[in-house]
C-alpha positions in Angstrom: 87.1 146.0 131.8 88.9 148.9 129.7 92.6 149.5 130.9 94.5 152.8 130.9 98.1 153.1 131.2 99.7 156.5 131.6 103.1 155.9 130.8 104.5 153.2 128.9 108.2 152.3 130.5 109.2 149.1 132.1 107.3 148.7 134.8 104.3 149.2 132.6 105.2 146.6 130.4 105.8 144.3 133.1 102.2 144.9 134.4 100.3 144.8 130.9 102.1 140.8 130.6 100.7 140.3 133.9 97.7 141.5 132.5 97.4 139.7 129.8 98.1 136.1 131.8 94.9 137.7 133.9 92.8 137.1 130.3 92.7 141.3 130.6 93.1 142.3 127.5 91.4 145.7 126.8 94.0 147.8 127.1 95.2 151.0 125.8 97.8 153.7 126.6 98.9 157.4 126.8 102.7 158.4 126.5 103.6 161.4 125.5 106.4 159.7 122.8 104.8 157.2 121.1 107.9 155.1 121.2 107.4 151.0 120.5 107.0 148.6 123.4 110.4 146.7 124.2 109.0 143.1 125.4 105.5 143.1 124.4 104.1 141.6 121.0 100.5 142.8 121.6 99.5 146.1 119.7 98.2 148.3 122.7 96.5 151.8 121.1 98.4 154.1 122.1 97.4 158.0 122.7 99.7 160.9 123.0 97.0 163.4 124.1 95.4 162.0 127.5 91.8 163.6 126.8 91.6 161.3 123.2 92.8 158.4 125.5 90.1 159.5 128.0 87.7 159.4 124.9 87.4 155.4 124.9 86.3 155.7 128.9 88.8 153.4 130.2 87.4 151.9 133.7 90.4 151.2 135.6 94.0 153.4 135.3 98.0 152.3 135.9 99.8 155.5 136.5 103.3 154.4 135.9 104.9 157.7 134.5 107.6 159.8 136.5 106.4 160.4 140.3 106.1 164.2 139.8 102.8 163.6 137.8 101.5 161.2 139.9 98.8 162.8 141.5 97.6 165.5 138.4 97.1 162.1 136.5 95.1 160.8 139.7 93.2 163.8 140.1 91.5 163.8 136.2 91.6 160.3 136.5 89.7 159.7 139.5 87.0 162.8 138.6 86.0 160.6 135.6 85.6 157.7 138.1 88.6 155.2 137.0 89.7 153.1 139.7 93.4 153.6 140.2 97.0 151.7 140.4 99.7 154.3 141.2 103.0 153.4 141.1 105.3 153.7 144.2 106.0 156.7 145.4 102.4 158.2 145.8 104.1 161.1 145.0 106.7 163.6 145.3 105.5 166.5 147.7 102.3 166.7 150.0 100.3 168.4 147.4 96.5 168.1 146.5 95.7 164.6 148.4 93.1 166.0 150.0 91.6 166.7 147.1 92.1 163.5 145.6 91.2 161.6 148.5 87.9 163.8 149.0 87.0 162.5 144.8 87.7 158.6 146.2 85.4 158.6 148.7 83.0 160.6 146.7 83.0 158.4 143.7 83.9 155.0 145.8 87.3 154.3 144.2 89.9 151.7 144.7 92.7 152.9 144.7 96.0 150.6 145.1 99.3 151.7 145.5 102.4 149.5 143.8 104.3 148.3 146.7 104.9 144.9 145.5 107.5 144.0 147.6 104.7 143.3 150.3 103.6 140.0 148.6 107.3 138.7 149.2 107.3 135.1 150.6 109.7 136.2 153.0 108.0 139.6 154.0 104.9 138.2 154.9 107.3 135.2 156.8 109.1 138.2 158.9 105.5 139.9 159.6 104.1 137.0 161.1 107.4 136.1 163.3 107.3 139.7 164.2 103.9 139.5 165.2 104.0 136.1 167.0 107.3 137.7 169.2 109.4 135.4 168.1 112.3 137.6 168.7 110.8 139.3 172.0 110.4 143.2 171.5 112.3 144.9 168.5 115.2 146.9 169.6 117.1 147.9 166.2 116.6 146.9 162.8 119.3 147.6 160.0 118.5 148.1 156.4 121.0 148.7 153.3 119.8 148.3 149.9 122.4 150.3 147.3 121.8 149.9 143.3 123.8 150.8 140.4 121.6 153.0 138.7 123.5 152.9 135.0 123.0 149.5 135.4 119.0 149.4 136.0 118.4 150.1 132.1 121.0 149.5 129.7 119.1 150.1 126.9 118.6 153.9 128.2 120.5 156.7 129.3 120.1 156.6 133.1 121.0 160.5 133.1 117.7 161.2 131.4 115.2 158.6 133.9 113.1 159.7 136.2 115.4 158.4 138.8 117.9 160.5 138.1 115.9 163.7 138.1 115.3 165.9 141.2 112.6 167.4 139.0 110.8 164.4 138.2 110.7 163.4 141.8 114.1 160.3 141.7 116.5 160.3 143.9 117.3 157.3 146.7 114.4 158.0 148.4 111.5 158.2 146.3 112.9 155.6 143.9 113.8 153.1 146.5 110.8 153.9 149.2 109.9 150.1 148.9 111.8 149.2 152.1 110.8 152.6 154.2 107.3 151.3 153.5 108.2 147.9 154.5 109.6 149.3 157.9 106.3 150.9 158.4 104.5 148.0 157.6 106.4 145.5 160.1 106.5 148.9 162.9 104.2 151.3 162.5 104.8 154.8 161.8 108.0 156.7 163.4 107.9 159.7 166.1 111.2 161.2 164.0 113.8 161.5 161.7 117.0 162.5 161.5 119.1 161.9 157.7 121.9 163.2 155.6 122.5 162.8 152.2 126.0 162.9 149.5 127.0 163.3 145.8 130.4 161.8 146.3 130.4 160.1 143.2 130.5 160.3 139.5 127.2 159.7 138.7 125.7 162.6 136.5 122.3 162.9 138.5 120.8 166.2 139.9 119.9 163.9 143.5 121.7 162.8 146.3 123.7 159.7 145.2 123.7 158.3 148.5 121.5 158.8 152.0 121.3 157.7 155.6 118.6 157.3 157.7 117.5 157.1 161.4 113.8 156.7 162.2 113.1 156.9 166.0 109.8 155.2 167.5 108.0 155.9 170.9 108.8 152.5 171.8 112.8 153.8 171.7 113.0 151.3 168.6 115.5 152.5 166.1 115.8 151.7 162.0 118.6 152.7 160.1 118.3 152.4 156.4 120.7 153.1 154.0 120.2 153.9 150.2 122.4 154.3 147.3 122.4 154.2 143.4 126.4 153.1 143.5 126.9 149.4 144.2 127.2 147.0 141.4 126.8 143.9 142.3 123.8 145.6 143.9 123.1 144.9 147.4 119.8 144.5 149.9 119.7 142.9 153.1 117.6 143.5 156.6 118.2 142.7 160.0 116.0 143.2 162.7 117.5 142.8 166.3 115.0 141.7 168.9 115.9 141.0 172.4 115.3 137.2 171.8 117.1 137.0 168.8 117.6 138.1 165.4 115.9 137.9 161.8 118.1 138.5 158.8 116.8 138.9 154.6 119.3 138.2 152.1 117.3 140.0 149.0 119.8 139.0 146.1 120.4 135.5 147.9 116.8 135.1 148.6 117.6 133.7 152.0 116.2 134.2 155.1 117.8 133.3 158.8 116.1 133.1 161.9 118.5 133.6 165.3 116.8 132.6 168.7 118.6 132.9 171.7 118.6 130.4 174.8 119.8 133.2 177.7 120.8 129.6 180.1 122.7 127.5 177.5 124.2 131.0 176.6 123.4 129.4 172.6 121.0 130.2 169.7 119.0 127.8 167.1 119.3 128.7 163.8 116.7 128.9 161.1 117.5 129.3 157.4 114.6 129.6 154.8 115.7 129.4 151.3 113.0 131.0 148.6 115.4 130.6 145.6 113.4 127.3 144.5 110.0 128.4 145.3 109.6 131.9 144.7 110.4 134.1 141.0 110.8 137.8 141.0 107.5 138.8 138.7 105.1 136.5 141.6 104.9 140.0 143.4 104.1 141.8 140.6 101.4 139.3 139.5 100.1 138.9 142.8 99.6 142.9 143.0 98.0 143.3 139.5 95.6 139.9 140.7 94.6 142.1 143.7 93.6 145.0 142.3 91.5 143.7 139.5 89.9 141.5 141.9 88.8 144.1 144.2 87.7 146.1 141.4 85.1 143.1 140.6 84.6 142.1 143.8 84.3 145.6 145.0 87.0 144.5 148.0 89.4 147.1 150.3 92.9 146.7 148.5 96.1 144.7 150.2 98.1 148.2 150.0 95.7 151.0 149.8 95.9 155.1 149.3 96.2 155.6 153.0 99.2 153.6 153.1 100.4 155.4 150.4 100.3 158.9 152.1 101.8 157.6 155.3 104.4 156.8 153.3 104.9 159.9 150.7 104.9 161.3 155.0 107.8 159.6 155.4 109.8 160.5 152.6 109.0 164.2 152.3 109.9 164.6 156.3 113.3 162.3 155.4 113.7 165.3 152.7 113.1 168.3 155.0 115.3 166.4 157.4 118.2 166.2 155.1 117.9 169.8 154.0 117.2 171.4 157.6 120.1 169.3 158.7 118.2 168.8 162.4 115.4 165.9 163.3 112.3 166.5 162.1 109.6 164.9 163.9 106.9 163.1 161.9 103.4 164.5 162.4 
């Protein structure tokens, strides 16, 4: 099968290794600076006009340029019947997915969305406590996750990445929407939203530098997540309050603690899982890229598909409209 990656930064890199250790090896590229490849030996053809690249009918596509293009690439990609990767955030704005979805069913797509941070050891350990009760009903659940976004690629100028550009569709929100998606995925969708944002620092980024969020559910459950491009060493931790205990996710420490309260002893028991020896960073990426070329041959439904990608992009453009309205905005 013929690979096509539109955009060649780091993320695509990582994916085209993962690629390779898949035996996948017909791959080829559009960028529109036909820069060379940082950590990758292999001489991928590489296109700076898409129709050339479009030429050597590539059956399967990675979209991993900036998010504003997300869904134009998607679009011509899809009418010339590639199966798709997008890259986290679907996109930008609500603009033009019915149209691509209307091409995916008409062509019989797959279509996978990069939201690695689903095949986490300890994600798929909180679902299935979660799902079990082991912590009664959910009643709160707390995220923070703040980066230092000079420090994210020291070989680049972080004013000039995506992240860093309103116009390319960065900011907190979009660039960090793995743990809004992961919210989703342990709750289901929210009735509301209410968030602010700030630029009280000296980063030199057209964004917000910081935001906070509050997502309301009809249940009355509440999840606040914070977001930031300022804290170095970078920090990313969730705790979910239940009204049986507690959960908590160390990212950076790769631990994970279980709380469970005994209401007559007036105690709790303890549970600490450690994933430091048995889990490395790039497993979720391999285990995404796996999927998707799987369910391309085996012509199988994706783990994270296109319609959990637009619930998502939901999420994010009401968490906008809420910042910028100053007032909830409910999430329809």
């Amino acid at each position: 099968m013929k690979y096509l990656f539109c955009g060649l930064g780091s993320i695509a890199e990582r994916h085209i290794t993962n690629l390779l250790s898949l035996k996948e090896t017909d791959i080829i590229a559009f960028r529109r600076n036909n820069l060379p490849l940082r950590t990758i030996d292999k001489k991928i053809k590489t296109y700076t006009n898409l129709n050339e690249a479009l030429n050597e009918k590539p059956e399967a596509a990675f979209i991993t340029s900036p998010t504003v293009f997300h869904i134009p690439l998607a679009i011509k990609l899809a009418n010339i019947g590639c199966h798709l990767f997008i890259e986290k955030p679907l996109s930008n704005e609500l603009v033009n997915l019915d149209q691509l979805v209307k091409i995916i069913k008409k062509k019989n797509l797959n279509v996978q969305i990069g939201f690695m941070m689903r095949y986490h050891p300890a994600i798929k350990q909180i679902k299935e406590w979660l799902k079990k009760g082991i912590i009664g009903e959910s009643v709160f659940a707390r995220v923070c996750w703040g980066e230092y976004l000079p420090s994210w690629h020291p070989w680049e100028d972080y004013r000039k990445s995506y992240a860093a550009n309103k116009d390319l569709g960065g900011g907190p929100i979009f660039t960090l929407c793995h743990d809004i998606d992961l919210m989703e995925n342990f709750f289901g969708e929210p009735k509301s939203v209410y968030a602010m944002s700030n630029k009280k620092s000296s980063l030199e980024i057209s964004t917000e530098h910081s935001v906070e969020i509050l997502y309301e559910y009809k249940n009355d459950l509440i999840v606040e997540i914070h977001l930031d491009f300022l804290q170095l060493p970078p920090k990313r931790t969730w705790e979910i309050i239940g009204n049986k205990g507690r959960i908590e996710f160390d990212y950076y420490k790769n631990l994970l603690e279980l709380y469970i309260i005994d209401p007559n002893k007036l105690s709790f028991k303890k549970t600490t899982l450690n994933f430091s020896t048995k889990f490395k960073r790039n497993d979720m990426f391999f285990e995404e890229i796996k999927n998707f070329v799987d369910c391309i041959k085996k012509k199988k439904i994706p783990d994270v598909t296109l319609e959990d990608g637009i619930r998502n992009l939901k999420l994010l453009v009401a968490t906008h409209k809420s910042i910028n309205l100053k007032k909830v905005v409910n999430i329809a």
